[in-house]
N, C-alpha and C positions, 0 to 999 in steps of 0.2 A: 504494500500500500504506500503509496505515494506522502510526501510528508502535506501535499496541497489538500489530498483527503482524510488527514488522521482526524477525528475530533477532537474539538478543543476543551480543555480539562474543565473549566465551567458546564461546559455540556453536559459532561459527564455527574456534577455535583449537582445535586438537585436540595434546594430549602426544604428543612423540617415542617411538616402543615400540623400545626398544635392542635392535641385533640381535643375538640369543643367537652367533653365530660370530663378530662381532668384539668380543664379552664376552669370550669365549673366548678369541679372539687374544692380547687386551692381557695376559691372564694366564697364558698364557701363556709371552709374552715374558718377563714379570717374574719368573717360575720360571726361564728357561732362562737369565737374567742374574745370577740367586743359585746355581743350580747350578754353573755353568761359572764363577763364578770361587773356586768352594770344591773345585773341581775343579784348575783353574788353582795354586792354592793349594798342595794335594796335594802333583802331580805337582813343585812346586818344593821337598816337602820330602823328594824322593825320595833315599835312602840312596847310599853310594858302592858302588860293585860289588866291595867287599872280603870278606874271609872272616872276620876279628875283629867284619862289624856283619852278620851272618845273622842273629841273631834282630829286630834294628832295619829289618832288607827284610820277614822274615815279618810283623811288626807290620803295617809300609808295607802289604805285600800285602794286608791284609785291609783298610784302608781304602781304598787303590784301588779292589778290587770293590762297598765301599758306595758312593763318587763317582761311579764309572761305573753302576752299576745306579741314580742317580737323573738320571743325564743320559739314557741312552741311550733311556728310554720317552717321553719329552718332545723327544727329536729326532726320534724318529718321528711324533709327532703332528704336528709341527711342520709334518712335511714334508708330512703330507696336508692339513694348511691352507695351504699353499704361505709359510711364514717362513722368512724367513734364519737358518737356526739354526748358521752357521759362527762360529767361535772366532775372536777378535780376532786378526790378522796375526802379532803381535806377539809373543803367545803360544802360537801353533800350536805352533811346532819344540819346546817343552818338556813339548807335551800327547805327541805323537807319539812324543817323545824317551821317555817314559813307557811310554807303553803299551805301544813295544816292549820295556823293561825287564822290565815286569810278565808280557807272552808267552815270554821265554825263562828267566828264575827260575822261574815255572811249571813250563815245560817240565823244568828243573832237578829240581825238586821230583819231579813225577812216576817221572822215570829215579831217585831215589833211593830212592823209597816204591818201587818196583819190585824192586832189589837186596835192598834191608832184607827184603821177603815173601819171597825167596827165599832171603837167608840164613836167617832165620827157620826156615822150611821144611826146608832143610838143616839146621840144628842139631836140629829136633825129630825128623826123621828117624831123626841118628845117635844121638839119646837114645833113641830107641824100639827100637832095636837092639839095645842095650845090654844091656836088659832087667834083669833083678833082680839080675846075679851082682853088680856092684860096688856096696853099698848104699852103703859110707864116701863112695864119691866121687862118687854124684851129685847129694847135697845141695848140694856145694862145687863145682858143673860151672859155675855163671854166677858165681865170683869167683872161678877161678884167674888171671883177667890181672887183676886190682885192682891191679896195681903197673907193669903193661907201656904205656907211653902212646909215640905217633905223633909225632917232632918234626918237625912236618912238616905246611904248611896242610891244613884241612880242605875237605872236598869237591868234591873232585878227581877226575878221571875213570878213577884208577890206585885199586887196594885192596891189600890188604895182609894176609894170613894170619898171624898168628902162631898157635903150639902153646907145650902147656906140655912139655918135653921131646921124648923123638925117637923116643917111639912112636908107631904110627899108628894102636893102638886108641884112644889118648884123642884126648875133643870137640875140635875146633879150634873157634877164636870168630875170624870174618872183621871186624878193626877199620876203618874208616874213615881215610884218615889226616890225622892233626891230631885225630881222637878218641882218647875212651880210655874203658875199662871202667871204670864208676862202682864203685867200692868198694861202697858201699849204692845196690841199686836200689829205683828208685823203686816206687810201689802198681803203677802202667799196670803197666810189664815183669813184676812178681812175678806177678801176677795171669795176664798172658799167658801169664808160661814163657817170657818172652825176655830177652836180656842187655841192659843197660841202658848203650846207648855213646851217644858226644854228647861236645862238647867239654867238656875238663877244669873242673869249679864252674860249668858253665851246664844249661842245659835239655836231657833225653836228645832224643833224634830222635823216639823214637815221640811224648813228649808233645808236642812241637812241631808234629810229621801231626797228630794228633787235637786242636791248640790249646788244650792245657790248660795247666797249672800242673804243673809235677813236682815232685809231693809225697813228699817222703824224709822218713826215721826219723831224729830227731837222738837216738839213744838207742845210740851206739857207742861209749860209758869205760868203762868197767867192766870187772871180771872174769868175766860172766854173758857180757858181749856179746861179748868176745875169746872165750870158749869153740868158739862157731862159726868162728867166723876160725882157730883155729889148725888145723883140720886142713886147710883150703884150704893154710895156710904150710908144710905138711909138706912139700909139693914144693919148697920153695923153698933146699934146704938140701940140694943135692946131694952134696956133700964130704963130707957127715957118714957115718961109716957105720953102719952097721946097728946098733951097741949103745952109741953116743953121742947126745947131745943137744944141740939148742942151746940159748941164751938170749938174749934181748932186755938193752938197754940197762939196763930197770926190774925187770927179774927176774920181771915178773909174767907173762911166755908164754914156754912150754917149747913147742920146734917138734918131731912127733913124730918116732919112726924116718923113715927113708926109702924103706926095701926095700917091692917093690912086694906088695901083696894080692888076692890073688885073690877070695876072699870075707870075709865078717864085718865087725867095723865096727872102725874106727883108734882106738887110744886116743887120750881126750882127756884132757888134766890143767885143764882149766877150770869141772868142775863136772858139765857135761852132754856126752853122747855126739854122735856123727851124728845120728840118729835125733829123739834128742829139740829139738836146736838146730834141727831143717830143723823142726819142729812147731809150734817158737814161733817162728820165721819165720814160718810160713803164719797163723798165730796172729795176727802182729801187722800183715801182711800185709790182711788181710781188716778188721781196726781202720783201717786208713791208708785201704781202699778206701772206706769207710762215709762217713768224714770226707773226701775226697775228692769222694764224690757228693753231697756236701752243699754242698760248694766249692763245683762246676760249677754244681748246681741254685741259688744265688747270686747267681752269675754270669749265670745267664740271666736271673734275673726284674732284675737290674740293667739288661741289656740292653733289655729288654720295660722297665722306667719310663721307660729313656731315649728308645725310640722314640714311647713314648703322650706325652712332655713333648712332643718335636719336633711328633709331629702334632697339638698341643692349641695349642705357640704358632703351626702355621702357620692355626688358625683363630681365630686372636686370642685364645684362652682360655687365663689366667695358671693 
């Protein structure tokens, strides 16, 4: 063969073609090695099983389910390319340790979102019962325990009834114990129609199920805003009789008679009547709920930048 016909040694070398499934492996791995230990991570920053750090596990709770929903579809892949996708030795008992945590809080959770529906349920019940004869008192039906609080941890497998006196036509409100009825409920409950329990200056229960914010009225000094408050206080002042009155420290709420009414509306000395106070309740009410859905809607698109950043740097894009 002539040297014009030999082939030339490039010809002869031909480029390696990388195989698409152990491209795939190697990336795999490298995902399932930043997962599991931001995973690992987590679970070591999991809360104590106490009842002063609930809202500190519901937190945890919610990042748990984002760790685990970005391991668990990459252990499956894993497994159908046949990779070792088990947890370092070392770290197993505290992933474990975890995840059981995270199934029985759950479980927790559920069994209380179940009771709460059913009080729920029960309280709108007996309001519907009720019907129109009492107007004075069913404005004032979700803050007569404002003062009645549970000393005694919360969420516990035990509940607790209280009433406001010791008839049995008036509402009972079923408390929690270690809750107490928020003095001002927040937008969530006003809006629902339900009483706004939860432990004392933190988060009620409902917003905590629904992971919101609980947003309250800081709009309670005045002589406008005790208007509505006092005829809730009228019960509170059993001793008094029927053509006496009480007074506060500051002179500024006069608590009204105390004889019970059958119909018409309580006198108030604050300005405004039942009727009109339960009005500009719902009034401001529906303001809180506005600015509330503006909150949430916020909070989402904050959430939606933070996942487009994660998925922009996991393609190298600043």
């Amino acid at each position: 063969m002539s040297a014009s016909r030999a082939p030339c040694l490039s010809q002869l070398v031909h480029a390696a073609t990388p195989d698409p499934i152990e491209a795939e492996k190697t990336a795999l791995k490298a995902k399932l090695i930043a997962v599991s230990a931001a995973l690992v991570a987590e679970a070591k920053c999991m809360p104590d099983d106490r009842e002063d750090l609930w809202e500190e596990k519901v937190m945890w709770l919610r990042h748990w389910e984002k760790r685990s929903g970005e391991v668990f579809p990459l252990v499956e892949r894993g497994r159908e390319l046949d990779i070792d996708t088990k947890i370092d030795t070392a770290d197993g008992p505290v992933v474990v340790e975890a995840d059981e945590a995270y199934e029985q809080w759950v479980a927790e959770e559920i069994a209380w979102l179940k009771v709460d529906e059913d009080m729920w349920m029960e309280e709108e019940a007996s309001q519907g019962a009720e019907g129109q004869g009492a107007s004075a008192a069913e404005p004032v039906a979700s803050v007569r325990m404002t003062h009645v609080e549970v000393p005694q941890l919360a969420h516990k497998r035990s509940q607790q009834a209280v009433t406001e006196g010791d008839d049995d036509d008036k509402p009972k409100i079923t408390i929690p114990p270690g809750a107490v009825l928020h003095p001002v409920p927040c937008t969530w409950c006003t809006l629902k129609g339900m009483s706004c329990i939860g432990p004392s200056g933190k988060t009620c229960d409902g917003c905590v199920k629904m992971k919101q914010r609980c947003e309250k009225s800081n709009k309670g000094t005045g002589k406008k805003a005790q208007a509505g408050a006092s005829v809730a206080r009228s019960t509170k002042a059993p001793k008094a009789g029927p053509s006496k009155w009480a007074h506060n420290d500051n002179d500024d709420m006069e608590v009204v008679e105390t004889c019970t009414r059958g119909k018409g509306k309580a006198p108030v000395h604050g300005g405004f009547d039942g009727k009109t106070a339960s009005d500009i309740s719902q009034a401001l009410g529906m303001v809180r709920a506005e600015a509330m859905a503006a909150h949430a809607a916020n909070l989402r698109l904050q959430v939606c930048i933070e996942q487009l950043s994660e998925a922009l740097a996991k393609l190298g894009v600043e």
